[in-house]
C-alpha positions as a Markdown table, in Angstrom:
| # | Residue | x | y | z |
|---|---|---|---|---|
| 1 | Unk | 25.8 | -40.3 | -1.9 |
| 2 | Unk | 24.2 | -38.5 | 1.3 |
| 3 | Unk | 20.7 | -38.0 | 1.8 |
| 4 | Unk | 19.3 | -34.6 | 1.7 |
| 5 | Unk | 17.8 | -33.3 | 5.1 |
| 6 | Unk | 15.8 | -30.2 | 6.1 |
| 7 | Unk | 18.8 | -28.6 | 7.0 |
| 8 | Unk | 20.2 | -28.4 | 3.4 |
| 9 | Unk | 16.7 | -27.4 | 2.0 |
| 10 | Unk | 16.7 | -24.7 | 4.0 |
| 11 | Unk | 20.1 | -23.5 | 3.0 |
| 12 | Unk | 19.2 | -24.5 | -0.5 |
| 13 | Unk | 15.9 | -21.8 | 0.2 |
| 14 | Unk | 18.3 | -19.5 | 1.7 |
| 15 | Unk | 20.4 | -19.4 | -0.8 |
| 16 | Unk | 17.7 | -18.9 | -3.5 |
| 17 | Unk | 16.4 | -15.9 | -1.8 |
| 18 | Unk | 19.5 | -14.5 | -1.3 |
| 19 | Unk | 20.6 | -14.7 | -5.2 |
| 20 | Unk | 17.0 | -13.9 | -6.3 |
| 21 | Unk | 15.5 | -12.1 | -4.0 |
| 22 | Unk | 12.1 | -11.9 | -2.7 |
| 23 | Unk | 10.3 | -10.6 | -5.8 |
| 24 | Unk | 11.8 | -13.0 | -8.2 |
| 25 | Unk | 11.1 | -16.2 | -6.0 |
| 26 | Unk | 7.0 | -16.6 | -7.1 |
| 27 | Unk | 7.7 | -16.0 | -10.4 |
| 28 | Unk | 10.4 | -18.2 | -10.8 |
| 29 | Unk | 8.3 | -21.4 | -8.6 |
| 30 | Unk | 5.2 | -20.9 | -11.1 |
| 31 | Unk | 7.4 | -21.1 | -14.2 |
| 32 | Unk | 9.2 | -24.4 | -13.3 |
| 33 | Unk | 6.0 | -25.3 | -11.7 |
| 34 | Unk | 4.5 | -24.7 | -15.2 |
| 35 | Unk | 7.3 | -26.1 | -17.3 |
| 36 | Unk | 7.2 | -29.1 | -14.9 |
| 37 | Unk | 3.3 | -29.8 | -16.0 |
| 38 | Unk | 3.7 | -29.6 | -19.7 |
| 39 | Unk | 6.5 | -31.8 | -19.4 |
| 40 | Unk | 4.6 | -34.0 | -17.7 |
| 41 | Unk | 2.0 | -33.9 | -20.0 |
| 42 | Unk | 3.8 | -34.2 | -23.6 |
| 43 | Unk | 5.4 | -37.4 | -21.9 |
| 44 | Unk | 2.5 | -39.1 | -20.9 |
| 45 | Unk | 0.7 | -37.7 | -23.6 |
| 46 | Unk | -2.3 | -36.2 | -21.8 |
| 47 | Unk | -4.9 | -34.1 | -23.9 |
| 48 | Unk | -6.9 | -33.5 | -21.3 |
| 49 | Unk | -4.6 | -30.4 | -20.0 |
| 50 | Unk | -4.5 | -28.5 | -23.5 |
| 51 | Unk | -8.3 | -28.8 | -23.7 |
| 52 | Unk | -8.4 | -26.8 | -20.2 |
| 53 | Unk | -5.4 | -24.5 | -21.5 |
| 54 | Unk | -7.5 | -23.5 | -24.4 |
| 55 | Unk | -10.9 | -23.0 | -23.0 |
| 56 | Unk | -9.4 | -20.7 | -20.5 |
| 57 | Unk | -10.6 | -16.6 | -21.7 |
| 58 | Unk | -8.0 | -14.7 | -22.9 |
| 59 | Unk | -6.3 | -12.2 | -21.0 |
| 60 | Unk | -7.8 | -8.8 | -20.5 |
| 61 | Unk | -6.1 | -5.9 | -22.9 |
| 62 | Unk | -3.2 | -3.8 | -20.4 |
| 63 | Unk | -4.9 | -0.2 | -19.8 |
| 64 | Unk | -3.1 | 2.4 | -22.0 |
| 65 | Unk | -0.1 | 4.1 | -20.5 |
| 66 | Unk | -0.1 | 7.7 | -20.0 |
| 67 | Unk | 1.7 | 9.7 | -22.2 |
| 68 | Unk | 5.3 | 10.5 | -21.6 |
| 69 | Unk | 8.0 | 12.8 | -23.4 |
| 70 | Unk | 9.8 | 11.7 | -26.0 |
| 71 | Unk | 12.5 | 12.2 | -27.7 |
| 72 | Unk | 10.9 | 13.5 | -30.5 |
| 73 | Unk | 8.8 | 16.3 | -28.3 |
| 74 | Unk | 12.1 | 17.5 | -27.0 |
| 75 | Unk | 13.7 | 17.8 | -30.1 |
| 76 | Unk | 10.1 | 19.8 | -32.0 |
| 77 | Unk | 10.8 | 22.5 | -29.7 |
| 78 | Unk | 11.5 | 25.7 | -31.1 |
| 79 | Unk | 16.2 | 26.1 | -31.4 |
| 80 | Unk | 18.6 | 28.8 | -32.2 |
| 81 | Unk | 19.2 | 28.8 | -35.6 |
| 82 | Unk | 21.9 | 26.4 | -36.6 |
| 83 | Unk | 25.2 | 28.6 | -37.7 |
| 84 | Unk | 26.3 | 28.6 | -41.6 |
| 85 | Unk | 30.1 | 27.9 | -42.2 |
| 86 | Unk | 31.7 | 30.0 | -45.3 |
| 87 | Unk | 34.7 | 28.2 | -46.9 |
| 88 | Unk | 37.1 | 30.4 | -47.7 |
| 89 | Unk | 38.9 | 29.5 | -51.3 |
């Protein structure tokens, strides 16, 4: 089996960026990074990390959105009349 040298990490990088793209990259490092810890931790079986986890604050509430149209504004607004059909017998 050959050994991996810088060379192929950087077309391993390369290629990351190129399928991911710039945005995704940070995102995607601080998940694994993430899922790498916990693993970590439920195999050695460290309760020192979930203390931390849960003394941390919570998250601050998102600010409310603005208002935007919906369907259901479109659709209050004043229509034509719909039409009445007579059957003829």
């Amino acid at each position: 089996m050959p050994n991996i040298g810088p060379m192929e990490i950087v077309g391993l990088l390369l290629l990351a960026l190129l399928l991911f793209g710039a945005k995704r990259l940070p995102e995607i490092g601080r998940s694994l990074g993430t899922g790498m810890r916990e693993f970590k931790d439920s195999v050695s079986g460290d309760k020192k990390a979930e203390a931390t986890r849960s003394e941390l604050p919570p998250p601050a509430p998102a600010a409310p959105a603005a208002p935007t149209a919906t369907a259901e504004d479109a659709t209050s607004a004043p229509s034509q009349p719909e039409r009445q059909t007579e059957t003829v017998s």
